[in-house]
N, CA, C and O atoms as CSV, one atom per row, in Angstrom:
chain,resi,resn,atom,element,x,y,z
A,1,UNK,N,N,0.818,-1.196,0.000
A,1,UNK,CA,C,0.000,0.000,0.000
A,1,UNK,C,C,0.858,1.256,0.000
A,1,UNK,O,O,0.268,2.329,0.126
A,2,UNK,N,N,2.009,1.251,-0.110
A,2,UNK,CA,C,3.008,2.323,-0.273
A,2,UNK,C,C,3.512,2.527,0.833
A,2,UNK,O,O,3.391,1.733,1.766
A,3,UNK,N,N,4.291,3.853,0.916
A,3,UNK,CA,C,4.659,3.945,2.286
A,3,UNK,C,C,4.155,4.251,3.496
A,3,UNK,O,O,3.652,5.372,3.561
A,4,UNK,N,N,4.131,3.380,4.800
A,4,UNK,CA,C,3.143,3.335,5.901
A,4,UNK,C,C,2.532,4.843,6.628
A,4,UNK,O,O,1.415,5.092,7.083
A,5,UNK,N,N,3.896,5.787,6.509
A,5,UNK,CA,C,4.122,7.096,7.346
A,5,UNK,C,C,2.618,7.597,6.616
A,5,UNK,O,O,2.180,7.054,5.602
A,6,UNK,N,N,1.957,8.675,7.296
A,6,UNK,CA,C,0.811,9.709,6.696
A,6,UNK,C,C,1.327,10.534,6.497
A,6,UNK,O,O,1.750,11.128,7.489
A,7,UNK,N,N,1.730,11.291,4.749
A,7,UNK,CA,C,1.907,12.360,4.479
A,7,UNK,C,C,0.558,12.951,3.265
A,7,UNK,O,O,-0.498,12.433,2.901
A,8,UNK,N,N,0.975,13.745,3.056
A,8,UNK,CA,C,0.020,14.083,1.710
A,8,UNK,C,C,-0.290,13.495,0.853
A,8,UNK,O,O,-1.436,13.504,0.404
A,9,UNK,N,N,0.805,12.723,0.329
A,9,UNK,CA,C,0.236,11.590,-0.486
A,9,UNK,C,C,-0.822,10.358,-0.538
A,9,UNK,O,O,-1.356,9.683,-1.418
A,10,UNK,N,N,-0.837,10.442,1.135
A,10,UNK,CA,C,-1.823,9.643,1.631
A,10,UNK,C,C,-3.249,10.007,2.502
A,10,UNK,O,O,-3.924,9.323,3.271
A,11,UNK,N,N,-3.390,11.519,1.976
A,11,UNK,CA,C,-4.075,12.159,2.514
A,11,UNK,C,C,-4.141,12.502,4.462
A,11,UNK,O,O,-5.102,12.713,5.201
A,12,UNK,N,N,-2.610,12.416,4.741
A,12,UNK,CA,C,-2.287,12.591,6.316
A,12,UNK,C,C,-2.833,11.716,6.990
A,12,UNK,O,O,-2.709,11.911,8.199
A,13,UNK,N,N,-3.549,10.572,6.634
A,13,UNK,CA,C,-3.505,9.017,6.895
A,13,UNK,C,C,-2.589,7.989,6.701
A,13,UNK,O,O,-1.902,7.770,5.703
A,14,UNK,N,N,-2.654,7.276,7.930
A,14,UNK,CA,C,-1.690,5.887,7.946
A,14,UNK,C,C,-2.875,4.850,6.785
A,14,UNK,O,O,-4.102,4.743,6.785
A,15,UNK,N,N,-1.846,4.264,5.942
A,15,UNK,CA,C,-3.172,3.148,5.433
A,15,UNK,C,C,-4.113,2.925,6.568
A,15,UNK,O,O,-3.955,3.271,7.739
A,16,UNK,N,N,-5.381,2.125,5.891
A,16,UNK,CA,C,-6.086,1.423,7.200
A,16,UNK,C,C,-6.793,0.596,5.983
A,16,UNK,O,O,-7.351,1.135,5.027
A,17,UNK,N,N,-6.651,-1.036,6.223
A,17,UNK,CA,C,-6.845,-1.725,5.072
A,17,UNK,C,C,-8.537,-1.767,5.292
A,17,UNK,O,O,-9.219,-1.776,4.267
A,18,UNK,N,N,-9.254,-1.796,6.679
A,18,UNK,CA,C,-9.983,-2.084,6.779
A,18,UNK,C,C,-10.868,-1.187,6.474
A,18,UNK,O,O,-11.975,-1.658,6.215
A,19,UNK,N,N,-10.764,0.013,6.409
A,19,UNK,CA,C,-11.713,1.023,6.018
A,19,UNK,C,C,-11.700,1.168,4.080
A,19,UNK,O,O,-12.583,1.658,3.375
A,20,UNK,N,N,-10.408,0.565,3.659
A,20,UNK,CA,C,-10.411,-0.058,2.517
A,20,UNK,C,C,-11.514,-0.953,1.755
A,20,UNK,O,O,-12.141,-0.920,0.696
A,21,UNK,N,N,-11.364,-1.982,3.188
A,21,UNK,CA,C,-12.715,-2.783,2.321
A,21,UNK,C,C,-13.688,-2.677,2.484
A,21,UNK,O,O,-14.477,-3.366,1.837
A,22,UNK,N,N,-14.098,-1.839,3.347
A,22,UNK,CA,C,-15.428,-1.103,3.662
A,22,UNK,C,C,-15.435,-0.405,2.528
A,22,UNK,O,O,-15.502,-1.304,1.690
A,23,UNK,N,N,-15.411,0.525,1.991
A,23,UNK,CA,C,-15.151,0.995,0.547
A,23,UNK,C,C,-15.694,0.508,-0.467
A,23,UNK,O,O,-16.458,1.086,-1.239
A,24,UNK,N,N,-15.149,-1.080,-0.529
A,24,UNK,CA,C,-15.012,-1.993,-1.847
A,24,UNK,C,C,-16.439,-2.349,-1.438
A,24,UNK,O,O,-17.431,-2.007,-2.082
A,25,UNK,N,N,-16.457,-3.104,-0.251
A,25,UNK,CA,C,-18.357,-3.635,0.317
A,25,UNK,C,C,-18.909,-2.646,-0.150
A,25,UNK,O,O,-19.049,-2.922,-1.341
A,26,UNK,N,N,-19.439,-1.367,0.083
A,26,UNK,CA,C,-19.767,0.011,-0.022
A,26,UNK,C,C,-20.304,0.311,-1.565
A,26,UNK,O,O,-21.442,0.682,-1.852
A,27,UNK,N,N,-19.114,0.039,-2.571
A,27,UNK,CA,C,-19.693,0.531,-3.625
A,27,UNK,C,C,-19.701,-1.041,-4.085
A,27,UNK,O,O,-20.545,-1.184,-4.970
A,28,UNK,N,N,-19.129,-2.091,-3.814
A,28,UNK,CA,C,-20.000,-3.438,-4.705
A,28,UNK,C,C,-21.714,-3.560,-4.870
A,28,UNK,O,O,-22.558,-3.711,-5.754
A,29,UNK,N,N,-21.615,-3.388,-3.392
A,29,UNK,CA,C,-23.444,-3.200,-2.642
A,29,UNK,C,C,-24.442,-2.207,-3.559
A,29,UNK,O,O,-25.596,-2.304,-3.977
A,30,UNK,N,N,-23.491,-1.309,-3.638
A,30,UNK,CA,C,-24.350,0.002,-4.207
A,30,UNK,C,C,-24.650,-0.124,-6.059
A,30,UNK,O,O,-25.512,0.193,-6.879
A,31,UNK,N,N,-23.372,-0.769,-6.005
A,31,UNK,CA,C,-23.495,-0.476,-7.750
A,31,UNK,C,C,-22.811,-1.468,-8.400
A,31,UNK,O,O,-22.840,-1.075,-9.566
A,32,UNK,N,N,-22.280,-2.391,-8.388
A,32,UNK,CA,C,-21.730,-3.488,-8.468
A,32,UNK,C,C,-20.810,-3.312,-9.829
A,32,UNK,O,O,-21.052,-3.918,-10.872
A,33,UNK,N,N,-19.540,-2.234,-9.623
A,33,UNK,CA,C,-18.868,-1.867,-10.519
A,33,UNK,C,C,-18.185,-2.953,-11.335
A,33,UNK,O,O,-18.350,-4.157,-11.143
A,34,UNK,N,N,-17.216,-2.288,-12.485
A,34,UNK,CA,C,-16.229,-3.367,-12.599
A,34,UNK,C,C,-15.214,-3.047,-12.388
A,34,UNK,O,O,-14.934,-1.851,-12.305
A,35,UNK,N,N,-14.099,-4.252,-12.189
A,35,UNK,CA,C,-12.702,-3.185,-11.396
A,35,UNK,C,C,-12.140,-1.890,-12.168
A,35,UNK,O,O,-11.462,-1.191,-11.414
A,36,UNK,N,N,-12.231,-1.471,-13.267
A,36,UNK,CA,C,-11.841,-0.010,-13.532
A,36,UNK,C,C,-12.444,1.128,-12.981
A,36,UNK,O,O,-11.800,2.147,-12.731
A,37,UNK,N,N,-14.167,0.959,-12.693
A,37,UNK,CA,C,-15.157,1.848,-11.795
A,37,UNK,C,C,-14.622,1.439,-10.397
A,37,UNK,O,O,-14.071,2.354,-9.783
A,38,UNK,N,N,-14.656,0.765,-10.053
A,38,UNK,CA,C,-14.233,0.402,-8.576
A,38,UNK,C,C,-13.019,1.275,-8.088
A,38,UNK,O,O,-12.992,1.866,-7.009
A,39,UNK,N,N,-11.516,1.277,-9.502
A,39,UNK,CA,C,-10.718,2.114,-8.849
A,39,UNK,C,C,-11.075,3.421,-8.565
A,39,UNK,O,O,-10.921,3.833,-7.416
A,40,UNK,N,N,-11.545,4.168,-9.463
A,40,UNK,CA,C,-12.438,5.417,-10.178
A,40,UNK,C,C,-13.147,5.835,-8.629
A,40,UNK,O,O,-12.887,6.855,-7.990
A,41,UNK,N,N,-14.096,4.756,-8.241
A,41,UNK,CA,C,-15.111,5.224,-7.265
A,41,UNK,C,C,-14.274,5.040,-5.962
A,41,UNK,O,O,-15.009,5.181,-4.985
A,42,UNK,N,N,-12.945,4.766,-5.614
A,42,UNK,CA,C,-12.057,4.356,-4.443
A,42,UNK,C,C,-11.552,6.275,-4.358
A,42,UNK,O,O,-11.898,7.063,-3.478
A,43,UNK,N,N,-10.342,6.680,-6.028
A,43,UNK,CA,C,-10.005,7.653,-5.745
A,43,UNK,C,C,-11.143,8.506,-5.384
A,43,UNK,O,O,-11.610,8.321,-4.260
A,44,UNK,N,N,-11.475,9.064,-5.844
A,44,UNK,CA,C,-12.914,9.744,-5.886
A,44,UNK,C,C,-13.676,10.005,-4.745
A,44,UNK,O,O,-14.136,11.128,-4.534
A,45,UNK,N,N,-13.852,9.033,-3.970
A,45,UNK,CA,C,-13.768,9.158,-2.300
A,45,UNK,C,C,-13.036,9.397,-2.326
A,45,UNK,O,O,-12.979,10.290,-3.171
A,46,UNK,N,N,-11.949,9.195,-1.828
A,46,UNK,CA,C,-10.691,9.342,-1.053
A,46,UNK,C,C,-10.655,10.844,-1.113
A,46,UNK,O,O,-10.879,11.536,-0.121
A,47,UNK,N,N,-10.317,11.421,-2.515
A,47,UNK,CA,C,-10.254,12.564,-2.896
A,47,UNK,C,C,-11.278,13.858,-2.770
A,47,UNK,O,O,-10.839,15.007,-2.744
A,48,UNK,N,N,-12.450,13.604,-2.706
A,48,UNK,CA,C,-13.440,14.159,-2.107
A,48,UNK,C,C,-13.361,14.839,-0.617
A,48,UNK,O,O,-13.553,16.003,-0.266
A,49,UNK,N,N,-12.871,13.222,0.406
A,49,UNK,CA,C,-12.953,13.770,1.627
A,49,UNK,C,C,-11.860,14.229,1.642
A,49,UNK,O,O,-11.761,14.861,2.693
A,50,UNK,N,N,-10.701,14.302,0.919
A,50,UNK,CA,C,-9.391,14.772,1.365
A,50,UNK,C,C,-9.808,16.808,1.025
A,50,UNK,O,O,-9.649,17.802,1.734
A,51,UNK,N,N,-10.394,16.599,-0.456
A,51,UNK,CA,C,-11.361,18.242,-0.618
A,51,UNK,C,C,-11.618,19.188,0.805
A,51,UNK,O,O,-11.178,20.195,1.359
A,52,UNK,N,N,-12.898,17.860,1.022
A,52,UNK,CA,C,-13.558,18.964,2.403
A,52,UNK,C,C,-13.356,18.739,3.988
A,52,UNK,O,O,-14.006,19.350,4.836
A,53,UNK,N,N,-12.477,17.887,4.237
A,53,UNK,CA,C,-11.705,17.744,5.718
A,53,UNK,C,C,-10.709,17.752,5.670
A,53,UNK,O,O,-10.323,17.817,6.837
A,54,UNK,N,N,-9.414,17.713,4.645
A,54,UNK,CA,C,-7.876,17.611,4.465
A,54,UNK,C,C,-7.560,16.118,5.452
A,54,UNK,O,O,-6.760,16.213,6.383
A,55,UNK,N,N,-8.060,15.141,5.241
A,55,UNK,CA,C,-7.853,13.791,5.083
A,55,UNK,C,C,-8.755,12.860,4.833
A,55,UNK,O,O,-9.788,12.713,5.485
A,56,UNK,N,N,-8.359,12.089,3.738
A,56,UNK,CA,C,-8.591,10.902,3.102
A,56,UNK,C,C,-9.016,9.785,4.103
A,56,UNK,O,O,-8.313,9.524,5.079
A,57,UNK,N,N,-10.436,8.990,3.782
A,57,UNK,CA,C,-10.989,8.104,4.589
A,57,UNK,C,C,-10.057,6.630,4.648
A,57,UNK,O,O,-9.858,5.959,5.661
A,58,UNK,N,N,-9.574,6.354,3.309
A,58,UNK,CA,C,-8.665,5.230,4.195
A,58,UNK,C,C,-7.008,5.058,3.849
A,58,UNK,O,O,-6.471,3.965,3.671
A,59,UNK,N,N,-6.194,6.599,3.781
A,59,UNK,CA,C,-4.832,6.390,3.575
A,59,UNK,C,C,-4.264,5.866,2.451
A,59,UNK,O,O,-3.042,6.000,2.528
A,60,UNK,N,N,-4.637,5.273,1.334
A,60,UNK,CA,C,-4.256,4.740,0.367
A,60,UNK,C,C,-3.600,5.366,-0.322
A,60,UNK,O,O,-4.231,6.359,-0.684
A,61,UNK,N,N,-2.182,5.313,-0.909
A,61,UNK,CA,C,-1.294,6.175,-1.674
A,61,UNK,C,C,-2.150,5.645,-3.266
A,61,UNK,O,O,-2.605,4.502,-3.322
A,62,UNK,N,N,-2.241,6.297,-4.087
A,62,UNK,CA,C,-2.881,6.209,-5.573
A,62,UNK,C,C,-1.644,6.590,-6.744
A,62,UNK,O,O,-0.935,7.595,-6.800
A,63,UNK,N,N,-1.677,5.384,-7.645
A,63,UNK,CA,C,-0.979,6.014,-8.769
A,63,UNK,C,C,-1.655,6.321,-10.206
A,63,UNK,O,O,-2.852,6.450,-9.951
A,64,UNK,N,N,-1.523,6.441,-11.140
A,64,UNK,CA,C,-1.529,6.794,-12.573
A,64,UNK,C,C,-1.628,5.234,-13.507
A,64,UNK,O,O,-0.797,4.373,-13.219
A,65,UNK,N,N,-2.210,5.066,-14.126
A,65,UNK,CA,C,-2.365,4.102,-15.155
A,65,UNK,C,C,-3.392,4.473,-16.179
A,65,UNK,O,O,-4.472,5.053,-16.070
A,66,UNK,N,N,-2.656,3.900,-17.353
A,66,UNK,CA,C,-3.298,4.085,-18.791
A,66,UNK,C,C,-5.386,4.138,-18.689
A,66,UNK,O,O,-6.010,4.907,-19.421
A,67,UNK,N,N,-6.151,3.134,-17.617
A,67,UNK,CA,C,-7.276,3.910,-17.261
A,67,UNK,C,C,-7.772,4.573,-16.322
A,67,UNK,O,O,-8.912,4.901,-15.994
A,68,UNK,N,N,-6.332,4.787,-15.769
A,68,UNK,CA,C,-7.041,5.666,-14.799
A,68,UNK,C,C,-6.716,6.004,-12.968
A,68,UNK,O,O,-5.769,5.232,-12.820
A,69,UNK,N,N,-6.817,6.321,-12.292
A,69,UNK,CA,C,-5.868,6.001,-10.834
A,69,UNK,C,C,-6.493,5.088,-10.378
A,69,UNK,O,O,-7.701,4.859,-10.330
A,70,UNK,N,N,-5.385,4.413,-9.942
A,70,UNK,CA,C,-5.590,3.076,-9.035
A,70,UNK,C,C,-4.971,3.206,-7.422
A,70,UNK,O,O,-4.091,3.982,-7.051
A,71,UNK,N,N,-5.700,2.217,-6.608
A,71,UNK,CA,C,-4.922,2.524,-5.454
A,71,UNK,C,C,-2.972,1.807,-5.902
A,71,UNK,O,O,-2.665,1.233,-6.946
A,72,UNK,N,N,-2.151,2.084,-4.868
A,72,UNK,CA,C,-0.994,1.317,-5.196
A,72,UNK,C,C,-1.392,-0.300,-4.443
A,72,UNK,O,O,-2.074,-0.488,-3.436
A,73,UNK,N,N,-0.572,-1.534,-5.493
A,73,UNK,CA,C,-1.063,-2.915,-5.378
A,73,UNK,C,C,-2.365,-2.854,-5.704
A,73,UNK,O,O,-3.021,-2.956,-4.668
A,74,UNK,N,N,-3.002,-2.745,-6.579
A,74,UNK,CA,C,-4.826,-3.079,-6.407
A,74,UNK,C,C,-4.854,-4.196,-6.187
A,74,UNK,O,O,-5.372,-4.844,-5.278
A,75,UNK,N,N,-3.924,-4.626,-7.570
A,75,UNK,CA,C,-4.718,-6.445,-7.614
A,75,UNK,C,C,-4.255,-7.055,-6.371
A,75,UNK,O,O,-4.671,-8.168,-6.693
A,76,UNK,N,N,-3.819,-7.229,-5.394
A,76,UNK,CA,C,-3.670,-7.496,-4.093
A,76,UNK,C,C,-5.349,-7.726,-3.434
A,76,UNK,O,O,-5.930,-8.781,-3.178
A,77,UNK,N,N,-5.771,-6.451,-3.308
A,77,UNK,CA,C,-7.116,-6.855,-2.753
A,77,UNK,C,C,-8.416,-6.530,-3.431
A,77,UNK,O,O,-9.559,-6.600,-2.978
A,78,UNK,N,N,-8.047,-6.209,-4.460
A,78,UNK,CA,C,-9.547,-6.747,-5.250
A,78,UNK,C,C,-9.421,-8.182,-6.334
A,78,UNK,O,O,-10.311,-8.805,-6.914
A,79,UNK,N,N,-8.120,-8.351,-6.313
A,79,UNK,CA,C,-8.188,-9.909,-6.499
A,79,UNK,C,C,-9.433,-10.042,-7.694
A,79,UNK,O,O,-10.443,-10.696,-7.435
A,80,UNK,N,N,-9.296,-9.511,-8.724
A,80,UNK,CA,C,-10.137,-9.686,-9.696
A,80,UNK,C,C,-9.711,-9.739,-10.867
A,80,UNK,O,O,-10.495,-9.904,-11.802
């Protein structure tokens, strides 16, 4: 999940895997994405609350890929 410390990159959160998969439960439940929406709807939170409280609900460092940001390791835990 990148590096453990909370800086900006991680929205001044330590990871927290578990509020992670609360997330994934969260929007499977809601809308039953496919993993490219899933990353999409992960940053997107994240980035939202980082907007209007200056930290991110579950620490996840995010990178860049050809569709789009992903958390870092996805396929780790969405295993899809």
């Amino acid at each position: 999940m990148g590096d453990p410390l909370a800086d900006i990159y991680s929205g001044y959160r330590n990871p927290n895997l578990e509020k992670l998969a609360e997330m994934v439960v969260y929007f499977s439940e809601q809308m039953a994405p496919f993993k490219a929406k899933m990353n999409k709807l992960l940053f997107y939170a994240d980035f939202l609350m980082f907007k209007r409280s200056c930290f991110s609900i579950s620490g996840v460092r995010y990178k860049a890929i050809d569709m789009g940001p992903v958390p870092f390791n996805f396929q780790v835990f969405l295993n899809i």
